[in-house]
C-alpha positions in Angstrom: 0.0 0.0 0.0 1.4 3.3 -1.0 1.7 5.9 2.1 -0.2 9.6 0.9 1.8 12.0 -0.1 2.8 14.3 2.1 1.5 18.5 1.5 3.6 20.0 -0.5 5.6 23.4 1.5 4.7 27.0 0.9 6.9 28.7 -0.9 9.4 29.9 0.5 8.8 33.7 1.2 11.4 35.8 -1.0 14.8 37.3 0.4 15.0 41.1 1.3 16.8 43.1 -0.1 16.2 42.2 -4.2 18.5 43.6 -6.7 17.0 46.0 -9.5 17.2 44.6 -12.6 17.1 47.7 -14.3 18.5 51.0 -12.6 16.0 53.6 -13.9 12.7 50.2 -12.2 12.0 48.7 -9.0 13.5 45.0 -8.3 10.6 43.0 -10.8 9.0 41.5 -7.7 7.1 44.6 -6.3 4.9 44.6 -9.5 3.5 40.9 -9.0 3.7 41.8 -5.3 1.8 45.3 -5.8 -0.9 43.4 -7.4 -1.5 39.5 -5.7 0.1 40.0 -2.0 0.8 44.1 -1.2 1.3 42.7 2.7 3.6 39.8 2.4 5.9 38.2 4.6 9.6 38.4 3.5 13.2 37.1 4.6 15.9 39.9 5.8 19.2 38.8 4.3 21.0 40.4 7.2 19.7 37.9 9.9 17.1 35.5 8.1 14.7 37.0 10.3 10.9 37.5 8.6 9.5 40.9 8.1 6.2 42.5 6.5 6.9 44.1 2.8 4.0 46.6 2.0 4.2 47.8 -1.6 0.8 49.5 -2.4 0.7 53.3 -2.0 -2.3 53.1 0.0 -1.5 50.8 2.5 2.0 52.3 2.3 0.6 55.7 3.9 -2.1 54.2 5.9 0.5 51.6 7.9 3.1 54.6 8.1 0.1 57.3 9.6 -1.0 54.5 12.3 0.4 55.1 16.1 0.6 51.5 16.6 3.5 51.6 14.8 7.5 52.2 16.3 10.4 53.4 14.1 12.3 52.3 17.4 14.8 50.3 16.0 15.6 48.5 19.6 12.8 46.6 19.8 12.4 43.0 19.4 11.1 42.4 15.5 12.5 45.4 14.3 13.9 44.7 10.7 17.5 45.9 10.6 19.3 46.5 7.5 22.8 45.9 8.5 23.7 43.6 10.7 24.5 44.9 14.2 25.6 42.9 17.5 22.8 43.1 19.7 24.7 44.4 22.7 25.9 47.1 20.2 22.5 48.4 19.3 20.9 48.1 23.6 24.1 50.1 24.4 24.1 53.5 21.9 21.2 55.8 22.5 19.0 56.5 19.4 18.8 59.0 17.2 16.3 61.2 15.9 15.2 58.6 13.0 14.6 56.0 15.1 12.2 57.7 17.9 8.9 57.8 18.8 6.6 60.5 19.9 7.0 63.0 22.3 10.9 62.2 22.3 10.9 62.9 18.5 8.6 65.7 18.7 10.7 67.2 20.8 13.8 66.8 18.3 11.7 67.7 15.5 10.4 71.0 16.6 14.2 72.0 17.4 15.4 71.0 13.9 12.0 71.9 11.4 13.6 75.8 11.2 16.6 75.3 9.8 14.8 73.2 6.8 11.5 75.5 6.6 10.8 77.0 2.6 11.3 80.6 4.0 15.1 79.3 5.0 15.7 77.6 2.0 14.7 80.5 -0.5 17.7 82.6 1.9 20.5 79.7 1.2 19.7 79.3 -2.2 21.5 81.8 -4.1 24.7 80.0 -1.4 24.1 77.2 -3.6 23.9 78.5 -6.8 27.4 80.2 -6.2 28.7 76.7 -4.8 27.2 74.9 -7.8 28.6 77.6 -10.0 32.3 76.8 -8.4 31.9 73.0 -8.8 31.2 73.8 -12.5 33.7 76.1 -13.2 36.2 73.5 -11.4 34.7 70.4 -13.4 34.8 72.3 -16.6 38.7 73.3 -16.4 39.2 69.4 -15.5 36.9 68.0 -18.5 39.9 70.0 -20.7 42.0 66.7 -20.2 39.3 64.3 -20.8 36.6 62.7 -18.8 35.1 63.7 -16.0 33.6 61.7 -13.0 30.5 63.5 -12.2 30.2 61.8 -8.7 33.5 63.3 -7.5 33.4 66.5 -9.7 30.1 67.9 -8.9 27.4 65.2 -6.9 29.4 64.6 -4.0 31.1 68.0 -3.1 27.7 70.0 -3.6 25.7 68.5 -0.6 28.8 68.3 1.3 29.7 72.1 1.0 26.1 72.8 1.5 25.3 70.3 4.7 29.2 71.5 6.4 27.9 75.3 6.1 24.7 74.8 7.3 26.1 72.5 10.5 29.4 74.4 11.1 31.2 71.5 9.6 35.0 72.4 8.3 35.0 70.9 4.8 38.4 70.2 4.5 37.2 67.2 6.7 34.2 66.2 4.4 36.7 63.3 3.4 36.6 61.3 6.7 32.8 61.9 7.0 32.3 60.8 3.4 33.9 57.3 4.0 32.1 57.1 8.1 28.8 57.4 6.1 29.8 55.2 3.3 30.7 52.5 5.8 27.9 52.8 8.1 25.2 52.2 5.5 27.0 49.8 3.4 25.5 46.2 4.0 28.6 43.9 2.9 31.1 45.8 5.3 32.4 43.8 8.5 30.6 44.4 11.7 33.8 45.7 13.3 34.4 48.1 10.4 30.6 49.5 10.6 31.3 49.8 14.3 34.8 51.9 14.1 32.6 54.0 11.4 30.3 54.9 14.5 32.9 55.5 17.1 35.0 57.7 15.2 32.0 60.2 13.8 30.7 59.7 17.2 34.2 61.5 18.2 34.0 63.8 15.9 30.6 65.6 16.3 31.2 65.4 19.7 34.6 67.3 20.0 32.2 69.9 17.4 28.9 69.9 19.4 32.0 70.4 22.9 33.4 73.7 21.1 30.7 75.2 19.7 29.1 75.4 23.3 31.8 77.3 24.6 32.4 79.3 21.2 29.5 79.2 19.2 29.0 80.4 15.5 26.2 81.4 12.9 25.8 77.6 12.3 23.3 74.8 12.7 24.7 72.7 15.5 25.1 76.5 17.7 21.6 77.5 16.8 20.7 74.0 18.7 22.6 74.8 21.5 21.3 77.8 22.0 17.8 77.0 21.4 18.2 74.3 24.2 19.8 76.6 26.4 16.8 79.1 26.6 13.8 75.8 26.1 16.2 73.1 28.0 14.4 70.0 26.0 17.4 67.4 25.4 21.2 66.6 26.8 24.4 67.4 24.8 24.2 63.8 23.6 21.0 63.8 21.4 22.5 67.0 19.9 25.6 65.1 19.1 23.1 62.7 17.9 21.0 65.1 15.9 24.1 66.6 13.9 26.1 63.6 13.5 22.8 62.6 11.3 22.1 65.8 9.6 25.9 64.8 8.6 25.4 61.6 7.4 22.1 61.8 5.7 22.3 65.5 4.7 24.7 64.7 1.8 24.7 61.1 1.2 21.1 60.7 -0.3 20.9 64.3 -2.3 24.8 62.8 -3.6 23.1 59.8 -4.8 20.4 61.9 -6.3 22.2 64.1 -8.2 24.3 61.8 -10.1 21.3 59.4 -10.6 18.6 62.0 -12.2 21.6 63.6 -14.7 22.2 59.7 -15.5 18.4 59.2 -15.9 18.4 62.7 -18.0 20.8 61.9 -20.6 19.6 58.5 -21.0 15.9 59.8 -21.9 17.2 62.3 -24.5 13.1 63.5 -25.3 12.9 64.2 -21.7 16.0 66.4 -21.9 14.9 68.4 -24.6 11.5 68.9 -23.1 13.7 70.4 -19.8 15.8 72.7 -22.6 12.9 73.6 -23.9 10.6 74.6 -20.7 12.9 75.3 -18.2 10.0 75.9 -16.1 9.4 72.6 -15.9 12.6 71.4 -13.5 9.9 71.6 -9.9 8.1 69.0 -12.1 11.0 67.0 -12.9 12.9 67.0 -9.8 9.5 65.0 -8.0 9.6 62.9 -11.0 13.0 61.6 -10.8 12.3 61.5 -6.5 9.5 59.2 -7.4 11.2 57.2 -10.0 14.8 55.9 -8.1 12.9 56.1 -4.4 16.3 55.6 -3.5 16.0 54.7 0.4 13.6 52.3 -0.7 13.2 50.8 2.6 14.2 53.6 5.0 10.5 53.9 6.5 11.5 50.3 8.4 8.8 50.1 11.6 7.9 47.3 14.1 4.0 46.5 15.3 3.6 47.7 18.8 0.2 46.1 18.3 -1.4 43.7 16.3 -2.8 45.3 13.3 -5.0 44.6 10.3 -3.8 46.0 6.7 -4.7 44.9 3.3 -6.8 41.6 4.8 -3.6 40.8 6.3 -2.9 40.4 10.4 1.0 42.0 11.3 0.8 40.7 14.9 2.8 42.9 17.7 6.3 42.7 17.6 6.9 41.8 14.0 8.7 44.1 11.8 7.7 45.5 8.8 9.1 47.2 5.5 6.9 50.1 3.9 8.4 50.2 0.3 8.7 53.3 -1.5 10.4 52.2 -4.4 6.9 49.6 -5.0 4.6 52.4 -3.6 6.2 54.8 -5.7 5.7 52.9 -9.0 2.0 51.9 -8.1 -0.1 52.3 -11.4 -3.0 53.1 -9.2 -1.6 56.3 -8.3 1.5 57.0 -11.2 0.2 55.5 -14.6 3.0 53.9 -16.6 4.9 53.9 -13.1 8.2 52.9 -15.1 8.6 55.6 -17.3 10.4 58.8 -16.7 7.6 61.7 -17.8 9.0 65.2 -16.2 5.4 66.7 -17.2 4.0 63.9 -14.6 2.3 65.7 -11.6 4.6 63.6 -9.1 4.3 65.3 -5.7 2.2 62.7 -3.9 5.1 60.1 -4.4 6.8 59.1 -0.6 10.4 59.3 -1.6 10.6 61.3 1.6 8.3 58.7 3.1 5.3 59.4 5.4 3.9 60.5 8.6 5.4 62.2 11.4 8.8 60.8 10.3 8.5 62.4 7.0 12.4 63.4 5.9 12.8 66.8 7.5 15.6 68.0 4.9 12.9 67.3 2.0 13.4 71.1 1.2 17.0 71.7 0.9 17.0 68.4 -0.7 14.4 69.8 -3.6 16.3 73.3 -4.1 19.8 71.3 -4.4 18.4 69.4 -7.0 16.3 71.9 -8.6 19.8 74.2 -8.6 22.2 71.6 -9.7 20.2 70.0 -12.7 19.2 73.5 -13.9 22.4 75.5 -13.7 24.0 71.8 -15.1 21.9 71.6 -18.2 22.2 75.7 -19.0 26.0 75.7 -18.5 26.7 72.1 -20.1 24.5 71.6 -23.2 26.6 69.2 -24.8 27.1 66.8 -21.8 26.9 63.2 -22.5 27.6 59.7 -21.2 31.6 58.7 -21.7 31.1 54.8 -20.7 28.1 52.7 -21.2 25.4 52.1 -19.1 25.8 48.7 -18.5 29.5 49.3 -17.6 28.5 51.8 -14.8 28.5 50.5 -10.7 25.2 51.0 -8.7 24.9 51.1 -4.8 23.1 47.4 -4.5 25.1 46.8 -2.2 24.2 49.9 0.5 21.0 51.2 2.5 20.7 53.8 0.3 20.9 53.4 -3.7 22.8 55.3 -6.2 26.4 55.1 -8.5 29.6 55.1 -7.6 31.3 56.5 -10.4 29.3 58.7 -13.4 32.1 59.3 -16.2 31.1 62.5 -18.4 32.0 64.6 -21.3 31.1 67.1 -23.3 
């Protein structure tokens, strides 16, 4: 007699983080996801741990605008992104990004000035002059041959623009540049990730240390100042709060800058239509946000309760992964999510994700790029491409996606 077969196993659920396939389109999974499973359970290939992917705009905002809900990255479930010991992460006190309300309210309320629109239309003719440099420097390089964009113009931009606003000397923008590239790079060793901490850690400190005894017209004094008179927070979480204003402040508007001129020059007819209607940059700078979503899960949360989204139970305590990239490129919401339109009304995309943990630097991120692209297509009309595409090296392997090298010419 022959014994019954035996059930056959689920499939396996799919491995977190996937790989784009193409670098202008989300990893081909979201799309089937979007439309047969938007809350699906996932594997984290940091620690084989399960976790919640959401990739439908809808549930997207409605998971990210419910209380029950922590960004608190301590808690058991949470879905890291890089692995980290878990004495490391009980022992170093979180920052801004990963607290809840009132701490983060608190936090937020000191920092929302220095990013308001009335503060960004003062600092923006200090960008267009840095912008101009950067050009003028590029441009007297490019007279020996190629130029790597990344180096000549993405990368110093932001960094000028985040040191001035902090306090930050920039002739120490190289040291910071490699702490943040370390610190959200998932292949690098835990030890190395760790030095990466301590030594920023040092760093901001010995800044944060002198500017309360000599302060200047800066960021990090402004904070000093504003706790002296409103006593709200200790000199740590403002050591906390600058070290990642640092960090984040030029890494993901870098990534951004080097990605939308790639995206630019590869859709010529979008190009012109910039040439053409200048006007049109506001439009195009959402559109090319929407389009690479490049911290595509930096909205990571854990259930504080359980919770029912999209038919689907998340129980307390399991972590989940909000997707902009898949949220982004929802055909509900974006029709013909793939393509690159800069006449598309984009602004509802969640590149800066969602909630009261929307990205507070979302304005000086949209005047850098609105500056750079602009002044980059009027004072480089013949810029082009000087290695192929599929010869170029994108950030798959870091928290937040973008190129490593963009060689130019013109």
């Amino acid at each position: 007699m022959t014994a019954p077969a035996e059930p056959a196993d689920e499939a396996a659920p799919p491995e977190f983080p996937m790989r784009r396939a193409c670098p202008f389109s989300p990893p081909a999974a979201y799309a089937e996801l979007r439309e047969t499973e938007p809350v699906s359970r996932a594997r984290l290939k940091v620690d084989g741990k399960p976790a919640w992917l959401i990739t439908r705009h809808d549930l997207y905002k409605k998971l990210l605008g419910d209380s029950r809900v922590s960004a608190n990255l301590k808690l058991p479930g949470y879905p890291l992104q890089v692995p980290v010991p878990q004495e490391t992460l009980q022992s170093v006190p979180l920052t801004f990004l990963s607290m809840d309300p009132p701490d983060h309210t608190v936090q937020r309320r000191m920092l929302a000035p220095e990013f308001s629109v009335r503060r960004m239309r003062e600092l923006r003719g200090r960008v267009q002059q840095i912008v101009d440099e950067q050009i003028d420097r590029m441009l007297a390089k490019g007279a020996d041959g190629p130029v790597d964009l990344v180096t000549a113009l993405a990368l110093p931009v932001p960094s000028l623009v985040i040191c001035e606003l902090l306090g930050v000397p920039y002739e120490d923008h190289g040291r910071f540049e490699e702490w943040a590239w370390a610190i959200m790079n998932h292949d690098i060793s835990d030890e190395d990730r760790g030095l990466a901490h301590y030594e920023l850690d040092q760093y901001v400190d010995g800044l944060v240390t002198a500017k309360e005894s000599e302060p200047g017209d800066d960021m990090i004094s402004r904070l000093i100042e504003f706790n002296r008179r409103t006593p709200a927070v200790e000199h740590s979480d403002i050591v906390s709060m600058s070290k990642l204003m640092l960090v984040t402040g030029h890494e993901t508007t870098a990534n951004m800058i080097a990605l939308g001129v790639l995206a630019l020059l590869e859709h010529p007819d979008q190009l012109a239509a910039l040439r053409a209607e200048p006007e049109l940059m506001p439009k195009a700078v959402e559109e090319l946000l929407r389009l690479f979503s490049i911290s595509d899960a930096g909205t990571a949360r854990v259930a504080l309760e359980d919770i029912e989204l999209g038919g689907v139970t998340i129980r307390a305590g399991e972590g989940i992964l909000p997707l902009n990239n898949a949220a982004n490129h929802d055909a509900r919401v974006f029709p013909d999510p793939d393509r690159l339109d800069v006449r598309r009304e984009a602004r509802s995309h969640l590149a800066f994700g969602y909630g009261v943990h929307q990205c507070i630097g979302q304005n000086l991120a949209r005047m850098e790029l609105d500056v750079v692209y602009s002044t980059l297509l009027r004072r480089v009309p013949t810029l082009r491409l000087a290695a192929p595409v599929e010869e170029l090296r994108f950030k798959d392997d870091a928290i937040v996606y973008g190129l490593y090298e963009l060689p130019v010419t013109w």
